[in-house]
C-alpha positions in Angstrom: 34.9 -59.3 -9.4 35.3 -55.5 -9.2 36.9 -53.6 -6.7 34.1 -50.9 -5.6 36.4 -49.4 -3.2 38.6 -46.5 -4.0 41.2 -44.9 -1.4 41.3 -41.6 -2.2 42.9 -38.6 -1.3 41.2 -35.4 0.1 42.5 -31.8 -0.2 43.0 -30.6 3.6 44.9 -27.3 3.6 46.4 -26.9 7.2 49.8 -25.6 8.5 52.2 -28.6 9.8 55.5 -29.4 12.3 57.2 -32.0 11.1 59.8 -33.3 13.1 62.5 -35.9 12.4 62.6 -38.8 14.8 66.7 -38.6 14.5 67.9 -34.8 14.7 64.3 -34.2 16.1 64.7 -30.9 13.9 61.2 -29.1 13.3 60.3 -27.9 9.9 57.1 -26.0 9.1 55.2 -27.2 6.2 51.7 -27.5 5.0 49.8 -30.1 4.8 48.5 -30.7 1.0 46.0 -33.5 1.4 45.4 -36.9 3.4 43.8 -40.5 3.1 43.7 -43.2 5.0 47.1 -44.7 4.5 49.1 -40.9 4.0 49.7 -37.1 3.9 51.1 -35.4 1.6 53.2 -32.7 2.5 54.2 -29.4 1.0 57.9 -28.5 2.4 60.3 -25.5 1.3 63.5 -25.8 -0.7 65.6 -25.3 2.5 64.0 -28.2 4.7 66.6 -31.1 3.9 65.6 -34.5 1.8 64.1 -36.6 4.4 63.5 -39.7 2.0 63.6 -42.7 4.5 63.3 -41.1 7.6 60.4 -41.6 10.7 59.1 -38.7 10.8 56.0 -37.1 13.4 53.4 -34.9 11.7 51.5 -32.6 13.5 48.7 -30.6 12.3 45.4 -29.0 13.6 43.8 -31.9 14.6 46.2 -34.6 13.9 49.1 -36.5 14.8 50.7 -39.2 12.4 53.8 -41.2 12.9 55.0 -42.1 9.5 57.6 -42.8 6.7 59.3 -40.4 4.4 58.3 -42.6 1.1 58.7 -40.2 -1.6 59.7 -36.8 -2.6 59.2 -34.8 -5.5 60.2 -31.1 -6.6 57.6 -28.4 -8.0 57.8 -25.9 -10.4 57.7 -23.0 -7.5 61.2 -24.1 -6.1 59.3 -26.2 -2.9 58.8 -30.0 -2.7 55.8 -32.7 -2.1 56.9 -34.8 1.0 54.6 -38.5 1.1 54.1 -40.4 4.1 53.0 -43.5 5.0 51.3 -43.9 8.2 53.5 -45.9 10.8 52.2 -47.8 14.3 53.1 -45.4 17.1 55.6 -47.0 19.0 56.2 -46.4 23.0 59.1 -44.2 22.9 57.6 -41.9 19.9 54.8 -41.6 22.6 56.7 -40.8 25.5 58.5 -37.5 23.1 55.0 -36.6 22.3 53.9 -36.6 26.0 56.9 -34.6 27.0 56.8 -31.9 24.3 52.9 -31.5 24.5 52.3 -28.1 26.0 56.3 -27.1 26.2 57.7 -24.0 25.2 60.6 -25.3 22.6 
């Protein structure tokens, strides 16, 4: 039988913090597409390789805790970050709760 389902990605252009979970440095980015599972990122040269890392997305609407699962340079000098959508676990929560609406 035939798999009719297809996970796809879909183009959704936004501006992005990403922070790492360790250093819980923020990096601006943009957001190049989604799908269920992932975003795909759009980072500049000077953001460090965060291969491997936890990492909290946060753009317009949405909030992801994922994995750092691949990276890839582009002919303009940037990179393509991919994540892959984690569980949120209680104390990626409670930093969420207590940078929501803070001034850093």
């Amino acid at each position: 039988m035939e798999e009719r389902r297809k996970i796809t990605r879909v183009d959704y252009k936004v501006d992005s913090i990403l922070v790492d979970r360790d250093s819980l440095e923020k990096y601006y980015c943009k957001v190049k597409n989604i799908s269920p599972l992932g975003v795909a990122l759009s980072v500049s040269s000077n953001v460090p390789s965060l291969l491997n890392r936890d990492v909290i997305i946060v753009a317009e609407t949405l909030i992801m805790y994922a994995d750092v699962v691949r990276e890839e340079e582009e002919s303009d000098g940037e990179r393509i970050v991919a994540l892959k959508a984690r569980n949120f676990t209680p104390d990626v929560l409670q930093y969420l709760f207590e940078r929501i609406g803070s001034e850093d």
